[in-house]
C-alpha positions as CSV (number, residue, x, y, z in Angstrom):
1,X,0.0,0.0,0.0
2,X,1.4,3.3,-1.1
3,X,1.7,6.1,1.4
4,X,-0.4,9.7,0.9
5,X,2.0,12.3,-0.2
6,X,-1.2,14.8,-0.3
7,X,-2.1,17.2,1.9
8,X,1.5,19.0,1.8
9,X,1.8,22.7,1.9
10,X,0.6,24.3,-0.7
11,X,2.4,22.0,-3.9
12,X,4.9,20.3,-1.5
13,X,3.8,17.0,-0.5
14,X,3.0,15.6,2.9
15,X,7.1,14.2,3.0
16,X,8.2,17.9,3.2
17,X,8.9,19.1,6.6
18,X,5.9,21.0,7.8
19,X,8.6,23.5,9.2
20,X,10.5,24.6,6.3
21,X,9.7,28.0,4.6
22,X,11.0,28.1,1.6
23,X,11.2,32.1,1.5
24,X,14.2,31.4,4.1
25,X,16.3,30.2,1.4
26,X,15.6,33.2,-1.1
27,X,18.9,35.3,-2.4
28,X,20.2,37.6,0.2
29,X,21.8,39.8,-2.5
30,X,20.6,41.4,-5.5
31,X,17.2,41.2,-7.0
32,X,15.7,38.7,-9.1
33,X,15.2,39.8,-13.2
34,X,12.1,40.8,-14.3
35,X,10.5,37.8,-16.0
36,X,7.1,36.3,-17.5
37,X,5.7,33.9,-15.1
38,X,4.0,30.8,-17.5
39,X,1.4,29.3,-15.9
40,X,0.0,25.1,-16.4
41,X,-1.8,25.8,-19.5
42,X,1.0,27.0,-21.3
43,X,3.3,24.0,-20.3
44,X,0.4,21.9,-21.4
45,X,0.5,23.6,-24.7
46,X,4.4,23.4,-25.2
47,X,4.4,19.5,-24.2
48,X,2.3,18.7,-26.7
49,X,4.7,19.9,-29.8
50,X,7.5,17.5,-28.9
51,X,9.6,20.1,-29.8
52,X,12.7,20.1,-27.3
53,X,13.9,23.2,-28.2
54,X,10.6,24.7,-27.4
55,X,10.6,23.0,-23.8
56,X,14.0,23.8,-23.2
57,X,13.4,27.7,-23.7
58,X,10.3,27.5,-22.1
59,X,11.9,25.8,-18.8
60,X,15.1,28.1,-19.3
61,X,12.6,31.3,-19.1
62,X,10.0,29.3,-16.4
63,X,11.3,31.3,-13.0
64,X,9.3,29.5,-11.1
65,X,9.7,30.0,-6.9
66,X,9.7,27.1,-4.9
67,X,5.4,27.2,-4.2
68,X,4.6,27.7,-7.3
69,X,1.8,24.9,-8.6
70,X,3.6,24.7,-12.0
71,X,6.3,22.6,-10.7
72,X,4.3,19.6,-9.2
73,X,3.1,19.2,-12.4
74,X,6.6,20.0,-14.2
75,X,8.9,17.7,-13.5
76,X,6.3,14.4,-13.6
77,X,5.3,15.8,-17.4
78,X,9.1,16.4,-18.3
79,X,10.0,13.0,-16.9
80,X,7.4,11.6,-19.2
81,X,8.1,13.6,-22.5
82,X,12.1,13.4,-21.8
83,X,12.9,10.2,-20.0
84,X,10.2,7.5,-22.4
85,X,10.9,4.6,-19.5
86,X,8.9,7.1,-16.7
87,X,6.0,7.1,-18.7
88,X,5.5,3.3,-19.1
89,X,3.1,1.3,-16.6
90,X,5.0,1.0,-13.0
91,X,6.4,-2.2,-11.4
92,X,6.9,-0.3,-8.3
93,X,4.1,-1.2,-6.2
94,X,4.7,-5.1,-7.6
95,X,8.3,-4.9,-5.9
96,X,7.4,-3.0,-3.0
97,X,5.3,-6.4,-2.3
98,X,8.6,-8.7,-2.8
99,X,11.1,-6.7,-0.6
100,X,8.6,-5.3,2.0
101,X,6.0,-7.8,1.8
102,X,2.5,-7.8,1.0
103,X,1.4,-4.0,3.4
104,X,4.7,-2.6,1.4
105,X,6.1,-1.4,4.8
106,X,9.2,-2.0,7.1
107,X,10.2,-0.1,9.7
108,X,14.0,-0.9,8.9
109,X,15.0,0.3,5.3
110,X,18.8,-0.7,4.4
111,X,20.0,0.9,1.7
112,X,21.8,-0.4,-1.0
113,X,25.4,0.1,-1.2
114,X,25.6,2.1,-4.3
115,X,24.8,4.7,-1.9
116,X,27.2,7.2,-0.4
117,X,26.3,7.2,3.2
118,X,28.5,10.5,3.7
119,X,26.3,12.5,1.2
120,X,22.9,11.6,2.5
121,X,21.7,15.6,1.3
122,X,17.6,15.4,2.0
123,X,16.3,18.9,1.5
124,X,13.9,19.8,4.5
125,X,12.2,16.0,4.1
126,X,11.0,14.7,7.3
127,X,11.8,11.4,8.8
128,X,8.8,10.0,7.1
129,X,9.9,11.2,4.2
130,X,13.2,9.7,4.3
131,X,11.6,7.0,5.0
132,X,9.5,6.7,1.4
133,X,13.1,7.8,0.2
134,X,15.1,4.9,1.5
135,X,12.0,2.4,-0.2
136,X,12.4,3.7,-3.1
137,X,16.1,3.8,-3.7
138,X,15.9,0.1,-2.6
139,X,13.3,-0.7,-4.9
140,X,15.2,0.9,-7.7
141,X,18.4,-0.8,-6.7
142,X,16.2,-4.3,-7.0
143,X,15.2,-3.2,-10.6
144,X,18.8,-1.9,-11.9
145,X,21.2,-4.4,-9.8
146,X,23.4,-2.9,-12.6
147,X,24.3,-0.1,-10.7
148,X,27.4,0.0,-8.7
149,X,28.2,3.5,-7.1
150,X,25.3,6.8,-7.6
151,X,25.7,9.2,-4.8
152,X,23.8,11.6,-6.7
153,X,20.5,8.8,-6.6
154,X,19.3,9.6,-2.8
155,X,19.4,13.5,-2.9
156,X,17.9,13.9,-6.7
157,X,15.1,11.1,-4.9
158,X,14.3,13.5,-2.4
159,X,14.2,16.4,-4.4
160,X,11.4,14.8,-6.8
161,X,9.9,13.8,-3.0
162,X,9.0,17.3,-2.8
163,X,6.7,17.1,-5.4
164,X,5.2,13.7,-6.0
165,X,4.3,10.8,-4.5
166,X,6.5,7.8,-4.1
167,X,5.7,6.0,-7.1
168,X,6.0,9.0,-9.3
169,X,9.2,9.6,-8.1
170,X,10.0,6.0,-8.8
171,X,9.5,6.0,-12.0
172,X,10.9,9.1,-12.5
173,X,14.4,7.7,-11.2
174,X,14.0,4.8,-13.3
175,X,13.5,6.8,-16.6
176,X,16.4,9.0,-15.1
177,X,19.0,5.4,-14.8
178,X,17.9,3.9,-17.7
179,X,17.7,7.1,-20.1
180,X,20.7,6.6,-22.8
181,X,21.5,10.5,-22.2
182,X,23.6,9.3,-19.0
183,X,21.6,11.6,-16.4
184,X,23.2,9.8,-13.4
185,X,26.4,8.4,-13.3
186,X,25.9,4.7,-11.8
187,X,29.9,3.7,-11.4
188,X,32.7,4.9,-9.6
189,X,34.7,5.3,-12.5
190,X,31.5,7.6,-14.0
191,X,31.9,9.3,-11.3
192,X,35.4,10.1,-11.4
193,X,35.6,11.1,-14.8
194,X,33.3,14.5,-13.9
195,X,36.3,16.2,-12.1
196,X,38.6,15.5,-15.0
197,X,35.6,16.8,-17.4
198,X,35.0,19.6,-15.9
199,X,38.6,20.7,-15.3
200,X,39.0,20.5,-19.2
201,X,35.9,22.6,-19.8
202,X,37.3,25.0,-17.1
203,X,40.2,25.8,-19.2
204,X,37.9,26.9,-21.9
205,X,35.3,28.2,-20.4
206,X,36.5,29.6,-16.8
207,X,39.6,30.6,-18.1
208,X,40.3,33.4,-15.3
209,X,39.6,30.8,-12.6
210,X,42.0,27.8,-14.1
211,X,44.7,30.8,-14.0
212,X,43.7,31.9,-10.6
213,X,44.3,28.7,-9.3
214,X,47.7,27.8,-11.5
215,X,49.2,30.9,-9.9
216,X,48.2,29.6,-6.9
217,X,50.2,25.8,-7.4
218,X,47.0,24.1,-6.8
219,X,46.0,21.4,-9.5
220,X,42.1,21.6,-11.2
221,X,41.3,18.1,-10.7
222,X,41.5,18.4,-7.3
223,X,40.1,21.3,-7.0
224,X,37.1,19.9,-8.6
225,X,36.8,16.9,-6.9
226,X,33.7,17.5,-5.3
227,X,32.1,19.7,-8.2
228,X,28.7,18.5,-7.8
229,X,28.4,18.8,-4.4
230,X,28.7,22.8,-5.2
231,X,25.3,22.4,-6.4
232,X,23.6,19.2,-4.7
233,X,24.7,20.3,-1.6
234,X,25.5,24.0,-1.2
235,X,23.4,26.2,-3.4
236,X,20.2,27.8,-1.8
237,X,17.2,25.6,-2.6
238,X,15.6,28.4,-4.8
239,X,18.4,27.8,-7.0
240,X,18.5,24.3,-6.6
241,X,15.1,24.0,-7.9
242,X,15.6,25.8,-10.6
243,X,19.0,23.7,-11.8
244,X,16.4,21.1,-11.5
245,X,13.9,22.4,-13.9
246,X,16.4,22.7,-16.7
247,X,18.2,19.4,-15.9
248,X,15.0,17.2,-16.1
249,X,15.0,18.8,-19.9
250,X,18.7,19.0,-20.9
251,X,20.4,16.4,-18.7
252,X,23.6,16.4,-17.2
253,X,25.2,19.3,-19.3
254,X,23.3,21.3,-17.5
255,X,24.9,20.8,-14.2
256,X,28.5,21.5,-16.2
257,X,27.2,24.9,-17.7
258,X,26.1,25.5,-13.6
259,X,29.3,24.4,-12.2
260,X,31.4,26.7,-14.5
261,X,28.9,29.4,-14.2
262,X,30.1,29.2,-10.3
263,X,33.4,29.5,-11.1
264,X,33.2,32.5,-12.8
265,X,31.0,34.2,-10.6
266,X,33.4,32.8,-7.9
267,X,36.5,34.2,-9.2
268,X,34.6,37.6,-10.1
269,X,33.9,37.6,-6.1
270,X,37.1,37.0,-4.8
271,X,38.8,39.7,-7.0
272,X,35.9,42.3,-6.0
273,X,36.2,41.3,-2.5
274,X,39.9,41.5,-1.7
275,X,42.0,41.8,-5.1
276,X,42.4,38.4,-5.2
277,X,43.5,37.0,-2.0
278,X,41.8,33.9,-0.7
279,X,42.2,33.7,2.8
280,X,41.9,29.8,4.1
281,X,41.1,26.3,2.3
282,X,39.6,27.0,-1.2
283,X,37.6,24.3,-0.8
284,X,35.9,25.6,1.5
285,X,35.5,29.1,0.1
286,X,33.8,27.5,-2.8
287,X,31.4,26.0,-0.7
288,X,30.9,28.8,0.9
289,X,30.3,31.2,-1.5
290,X,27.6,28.6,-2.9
291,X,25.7,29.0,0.1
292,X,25.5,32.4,-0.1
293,X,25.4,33.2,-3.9
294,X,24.8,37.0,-4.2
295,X,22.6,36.7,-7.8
296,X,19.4,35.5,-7.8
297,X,18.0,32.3,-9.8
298,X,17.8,33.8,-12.8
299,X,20.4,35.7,-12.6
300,X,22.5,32.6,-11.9
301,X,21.0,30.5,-14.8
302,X,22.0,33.5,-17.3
303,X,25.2,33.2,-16.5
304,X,25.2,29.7,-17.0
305,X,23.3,29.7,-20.5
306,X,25.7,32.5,-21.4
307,X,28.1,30.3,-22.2
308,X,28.5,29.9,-26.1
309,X,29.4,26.2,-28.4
310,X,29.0,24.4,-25.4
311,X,27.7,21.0,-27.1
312,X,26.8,17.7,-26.0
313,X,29.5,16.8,-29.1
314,X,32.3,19.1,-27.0
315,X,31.2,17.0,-23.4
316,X,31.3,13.6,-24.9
317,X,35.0,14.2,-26.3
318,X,36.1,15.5,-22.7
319,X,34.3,12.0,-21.4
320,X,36.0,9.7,-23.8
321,X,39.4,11.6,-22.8
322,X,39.0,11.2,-19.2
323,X,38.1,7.8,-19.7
324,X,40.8,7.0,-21.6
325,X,43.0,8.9,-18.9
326,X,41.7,6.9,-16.0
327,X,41.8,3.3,-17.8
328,X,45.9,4.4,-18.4
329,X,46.3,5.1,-14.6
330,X,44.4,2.2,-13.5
331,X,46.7,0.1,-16.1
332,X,50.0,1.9,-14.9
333,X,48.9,0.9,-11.5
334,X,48.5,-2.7,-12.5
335,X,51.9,-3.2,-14.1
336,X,53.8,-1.6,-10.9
337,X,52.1,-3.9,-8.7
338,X,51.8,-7.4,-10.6
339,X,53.9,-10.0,-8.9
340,X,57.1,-10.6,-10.3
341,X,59.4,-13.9,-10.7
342,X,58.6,-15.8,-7.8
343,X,55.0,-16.2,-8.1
344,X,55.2,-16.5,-11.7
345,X,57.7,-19.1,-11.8
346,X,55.5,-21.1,-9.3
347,X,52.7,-20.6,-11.8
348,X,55.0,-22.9,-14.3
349,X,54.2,-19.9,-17.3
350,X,56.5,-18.7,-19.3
351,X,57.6,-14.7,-18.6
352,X,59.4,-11.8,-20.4
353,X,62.9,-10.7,-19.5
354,X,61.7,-7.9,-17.3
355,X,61.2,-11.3,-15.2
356,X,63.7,-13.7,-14.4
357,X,62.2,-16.5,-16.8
358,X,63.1,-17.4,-20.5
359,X,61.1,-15.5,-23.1
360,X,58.0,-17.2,-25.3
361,X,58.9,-18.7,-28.5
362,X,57.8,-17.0,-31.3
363,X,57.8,-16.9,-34.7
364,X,59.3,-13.3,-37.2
365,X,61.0,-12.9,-40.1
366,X,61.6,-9.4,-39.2
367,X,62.7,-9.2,-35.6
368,X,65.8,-11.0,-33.9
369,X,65.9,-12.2,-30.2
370,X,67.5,-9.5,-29.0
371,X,65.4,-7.3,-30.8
372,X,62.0,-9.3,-29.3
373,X,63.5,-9.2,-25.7
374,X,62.8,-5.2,-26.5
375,X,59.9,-5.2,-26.7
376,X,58.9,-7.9,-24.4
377,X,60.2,-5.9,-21.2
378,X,57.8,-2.8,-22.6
379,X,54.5,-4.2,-22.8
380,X,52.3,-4.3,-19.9
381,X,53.3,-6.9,-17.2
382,X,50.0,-9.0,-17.3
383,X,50.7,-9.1,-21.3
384,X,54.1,-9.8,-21.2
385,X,52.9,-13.3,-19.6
386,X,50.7,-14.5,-22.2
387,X,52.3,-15.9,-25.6
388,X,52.3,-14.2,-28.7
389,X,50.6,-15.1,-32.2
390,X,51.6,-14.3,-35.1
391,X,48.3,-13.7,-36.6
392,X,49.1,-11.3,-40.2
393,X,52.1,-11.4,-42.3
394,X,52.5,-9.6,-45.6
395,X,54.8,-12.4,-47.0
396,X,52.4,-14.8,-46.8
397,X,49.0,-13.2,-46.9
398,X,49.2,-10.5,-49.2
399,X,49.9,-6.6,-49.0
400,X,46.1,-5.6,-48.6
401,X,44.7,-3.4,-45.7
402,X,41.3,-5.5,-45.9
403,X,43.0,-8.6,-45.8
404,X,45.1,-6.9,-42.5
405,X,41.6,-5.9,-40.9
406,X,40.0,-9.3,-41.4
407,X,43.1,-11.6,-39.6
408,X,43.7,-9.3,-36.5
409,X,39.9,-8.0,-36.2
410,X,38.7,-10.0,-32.8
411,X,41.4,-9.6,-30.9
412,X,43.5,-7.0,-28.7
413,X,45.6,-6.4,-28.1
414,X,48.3,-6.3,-30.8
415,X,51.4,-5.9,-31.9
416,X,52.0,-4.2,-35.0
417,X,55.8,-4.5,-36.5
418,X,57.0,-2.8,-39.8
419,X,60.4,-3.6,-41.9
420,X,61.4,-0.7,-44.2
421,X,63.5,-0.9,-47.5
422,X,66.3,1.2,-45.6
423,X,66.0,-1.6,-43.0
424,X,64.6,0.3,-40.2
425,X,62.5,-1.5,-37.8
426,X,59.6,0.1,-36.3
427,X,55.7,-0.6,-34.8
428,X,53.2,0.0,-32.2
429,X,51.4,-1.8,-29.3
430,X,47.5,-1.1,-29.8
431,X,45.5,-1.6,-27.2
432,X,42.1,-1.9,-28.8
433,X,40.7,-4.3,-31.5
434,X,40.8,-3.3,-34.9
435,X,37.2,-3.7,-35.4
436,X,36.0,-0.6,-33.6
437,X,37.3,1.3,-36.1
438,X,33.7,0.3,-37.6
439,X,31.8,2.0,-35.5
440,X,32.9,5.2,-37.1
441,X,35.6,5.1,-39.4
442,X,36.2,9.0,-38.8
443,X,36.7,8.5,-35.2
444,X,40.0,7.4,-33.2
445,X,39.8,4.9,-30.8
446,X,41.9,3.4,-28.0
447,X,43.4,3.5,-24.7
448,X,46.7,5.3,-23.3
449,X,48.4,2.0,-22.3
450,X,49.2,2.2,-26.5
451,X,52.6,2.7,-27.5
452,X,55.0,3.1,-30.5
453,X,58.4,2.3,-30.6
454,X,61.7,1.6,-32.9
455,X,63.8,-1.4,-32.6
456,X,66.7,-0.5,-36.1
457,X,69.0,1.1,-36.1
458,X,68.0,2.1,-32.3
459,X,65.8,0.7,-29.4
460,X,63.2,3.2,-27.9
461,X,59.6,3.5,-26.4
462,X,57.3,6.4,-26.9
463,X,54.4,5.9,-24.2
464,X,51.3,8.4,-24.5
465,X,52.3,11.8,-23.0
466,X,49.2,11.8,-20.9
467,X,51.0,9.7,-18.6
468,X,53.4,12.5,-17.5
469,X,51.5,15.9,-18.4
470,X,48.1,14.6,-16.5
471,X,45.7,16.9,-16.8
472,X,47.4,19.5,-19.1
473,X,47.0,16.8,-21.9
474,X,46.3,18.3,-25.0
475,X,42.8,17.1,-26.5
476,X,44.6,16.3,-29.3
477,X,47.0,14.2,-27.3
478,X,44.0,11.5,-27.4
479,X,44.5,10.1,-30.6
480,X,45.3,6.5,-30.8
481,X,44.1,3.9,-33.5
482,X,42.3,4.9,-36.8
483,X,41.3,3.0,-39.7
484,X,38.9,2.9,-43.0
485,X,39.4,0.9,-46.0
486,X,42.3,3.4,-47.6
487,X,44.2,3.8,-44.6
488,X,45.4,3.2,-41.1
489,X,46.7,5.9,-38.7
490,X,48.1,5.1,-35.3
491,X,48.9,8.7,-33.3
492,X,48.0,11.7,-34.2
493,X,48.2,15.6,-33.5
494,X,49.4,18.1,-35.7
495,X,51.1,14.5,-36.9
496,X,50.4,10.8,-37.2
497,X,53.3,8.7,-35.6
498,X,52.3,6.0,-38.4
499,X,50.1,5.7,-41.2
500,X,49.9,3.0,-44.1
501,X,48.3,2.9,-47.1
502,X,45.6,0.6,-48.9
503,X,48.2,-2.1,-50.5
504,X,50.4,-1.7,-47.0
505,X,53.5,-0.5,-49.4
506,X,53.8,3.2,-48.8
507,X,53.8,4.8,-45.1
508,X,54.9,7.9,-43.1
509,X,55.9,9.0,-39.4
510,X,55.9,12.3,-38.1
511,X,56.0,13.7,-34.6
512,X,52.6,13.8,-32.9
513,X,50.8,15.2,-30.0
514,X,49.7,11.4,-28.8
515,X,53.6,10.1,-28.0
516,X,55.6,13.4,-28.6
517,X,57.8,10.9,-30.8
518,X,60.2,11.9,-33.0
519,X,59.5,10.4,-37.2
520,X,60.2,6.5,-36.6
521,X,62.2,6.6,-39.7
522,X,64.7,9.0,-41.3
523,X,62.8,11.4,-43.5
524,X,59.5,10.3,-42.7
525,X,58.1,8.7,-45.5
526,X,58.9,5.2,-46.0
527,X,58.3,1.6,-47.9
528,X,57.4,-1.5,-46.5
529,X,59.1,-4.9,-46.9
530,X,56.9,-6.5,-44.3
531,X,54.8,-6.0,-41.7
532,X,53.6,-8.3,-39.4
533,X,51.2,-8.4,-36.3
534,X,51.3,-10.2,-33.4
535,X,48.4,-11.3,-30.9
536,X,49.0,-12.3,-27.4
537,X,46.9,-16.0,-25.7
538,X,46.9,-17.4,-22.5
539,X,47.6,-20.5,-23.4
């Protein structure tokens, strides 16, 4: 049995504190901008055209204060028309029945542990109301047992509490972890990529902050470690609300636009304040300051929206960076603490000659052994144990780049040697398959654990700067593994560190961004007289 959320104040629900007055929370400086107020009829009337940039300047323009009618029937309409799954018939009262039992009721709720207990934000909701919380965050983590880490799920839970009943809010938190726009982030790793976003989007976009704080020695990302809690846990309600509004439309750029609009406004108020000076943890000034913001709402979402070519396009590229970033750390962190020798030799496998243990057999007719033991002590520890494959040689299977995609497609990674005419010996360590390249043959593709590397007339590794720079990584310092049917790149950046041709007979390497190598090979261009590619198995 579902518990009454009527009979709130005014269109709050019954789970709102009966103590809280919103007014408490309004702006203590300034003055709010004059604005049209749209009442239910006209959101009824923009709804119904579908057309999202319609709704989005209609919410942008909304101003709305925290009793106003409009929003109890706001955010359940925009869950419907922008998240599909909300709208669908609900299983929630069905599951309440298998985890509470046939009333629906416990008076012990655990939580699940995708929860961060330390960021428990509730907004003025009353024990009851954390209650009806609680059951529905565990009734969503029975439904989604995908998700792993979400602080953001209880406070965003609440939030829609102060509006609509429990199974409203359900399904509005389902549409919200199931939508493909990525509203919530439901891993750690999700998670953690948002500071390393953000601090990228700050050196566009906040430019006179990211200075402020280089000047200063202190380092973006952790500066902007605990971004969202600037606005899920600081800002004023009234302007919480209103974040709200625009995010149940837009998603979760909104909350990047709002982050950065802080900043500047941040930076702008220390320099009026006191020329500058920041006197204690900036941490905590930032929190501070959120708490009491001197613009209003609307004032405050201006300066947001303000902010020009800010594209989904632009946020995804910062995502698939930071990814990339954190999957080379995570990697780097593997290889410095795999066991070495002794464990391995009790294992009876063979290892490389970074170990103690003979290296694999294998089988080249470009590479010697000495040449092989090269490259065997530079790949990644946990590779270095399988056994390599020789599974594309253009002696015996033809100098074709299709006939190349189709033998090493399905595997990763690889091992990608070239012999020139001049004799120089040169290649890469790709850490992605082949076949992704598919997805969108315009697009680069895989991780910073990649590599390049010469072995004739000289040995030497060029590992992706973003190992060392960190988070002054040029974007274009990304670029790993590109491919279509005329060619294959590997590096790029004002340079590609190797490219081949169609028939796999002509090539060039130039100094790129991605390994800040040098040209593999006097003068750059080059002919082939083999190439070969190696795979690596277990067995």
């Amino acid at each position: 049995m579902m518990e009454d959320a009527e009979s709130g104040h005014g269109p709050l629900t019954a789970y709102v504190d009966h103590t809280f007055n919103p007014m408490s929370t309004i702006v203590k400086n300034g003055s709010p901008d004059k604005v049209v107020i749209f009442d239910s009829s006209d959101l009824d009337e923009v709804i119904k055209t579908g057309d999202l940039k319609r709704i989005k300047k209609f919410v942008r323009n909304g101003a709305w204060v925290v009793m106003d009618e409009i929003r109890r029937v706001l955010w359940w309409k925009l869950s419907c028309a922008m998240l599909k799954d909300a709208s669908t018939a609900s299983i929630y009262e069905d599951t309440v029945k298998e985890v509470f039992g046939e009333d629906g009721k416990q008076h012990q709720v655990t939580m699940p542990t995708f929860v961060d207990v330390s960021t428990k934000e509730h907004y003025h909701i009353s024990e009851p109301g954390i209650h009806i919380a609680k059951k529905v965050i565990c009734v969503l983590g029975t439904t989604c047992p995908d998700i792993t880490y979400a602080p953001l799920v209880f406070p965003i839970c609440c939030l829609l509490l102060h509006y609509m009943d429990e199974t409203d809010c359900y399904n509005c938190m389902y549409g919200l972890v199931r939508s493909s726009v990525g509203y919530l982030p439901q891993t750690k790793k999700a998670h953690d990529i948002m500071k390393y976003v953000l601090s990228d989007l700050a050196k566009k976009y906040a430019k006179s902050f990211t200075s402020y704080i280089s000047k200063r020695g202190l380092q973006s990302e952790g500066v902007m470690e605990n971004w969202i809690w600037w606005i899920f846990r600081d800002l004023p309600f009234t302007h919480l609300v209103r974040v709200i509004d625009c995010y149940l439309v837009e998603g979760p750029k909104i909350l990047y636009r709002v982050a950065l609009a802080i900043l500047n406004l941040f930076h702008k108020h220390v320099v009026k304040a006191n020329a500058g000076k920041l006197d204690g943890d900036l941490d905590r000034a930032l929190s501070q300051f959120c708490e009491d913001i001197p613009v209003s709402p609307e004032k405050f979402l201006k300066v947001a929206f303000q902010i020009r070519r800010f594209s989904r396009k632009e946020l995804r590229k910062h995502q698939l960076k930071a990814d990339i970033y954190i999957n080379s750390l995570r990697n780097v962190t593997i290889t410095h603490t795999l066991p070495k020798s002794e464990s391995c030799d009790s294992l009876n496998i063979k290892v490389s000659s970074s170990f103690s243990g003979p290296l694999p057999t294998y089988e080249s007719g470009i590479i010697n052994d000495d040449q092989f033991q090269a490259i065997w002590s530079w790949l990644p520890t946990r590779i270095s144990l399988y056994e390599p494959v020789l599974l594309y040689t253009s002696s015996e299977h033809g100098t074709s780049l299709s006939t190349f995609y189709g033998r090493v497609e399905g595997t990763e990674p690889t091992l990608l040697i070239i012999k020139t005419k001049s004799g120089e010996v040169f290649g890469a360590y790709c850490t992605t398959d082949w076949e992704d390249r598919q997805q969108n043959q315009k697009q680069y593709f895989g991780t910073g654990e990649s590599f390049v590397f010469t072995l004739a007339p000289k040995k030497r590794r060029y590992s992706w700067v973003g190992l060392k720079l960190q988070e002054n990584t040029p974007n274009m310092a990304s670029l790993f593994m590109r491919g279509d049917g005329n060619t294959l790149f590997i590096g790029g950046g004002n340079g590609v560190a190797i490219s081949l041709d169609g028939n796999l007979y002509k090539g060039c390497s130039q100094k790129c961004q991605t390994f800040d190598n040098p040209p593999l090979v006097e003068g750059e261009d080059f002919e082939c007289v083999t190439i070969e590619v190696f795979g690596f198995k277990s067995d």
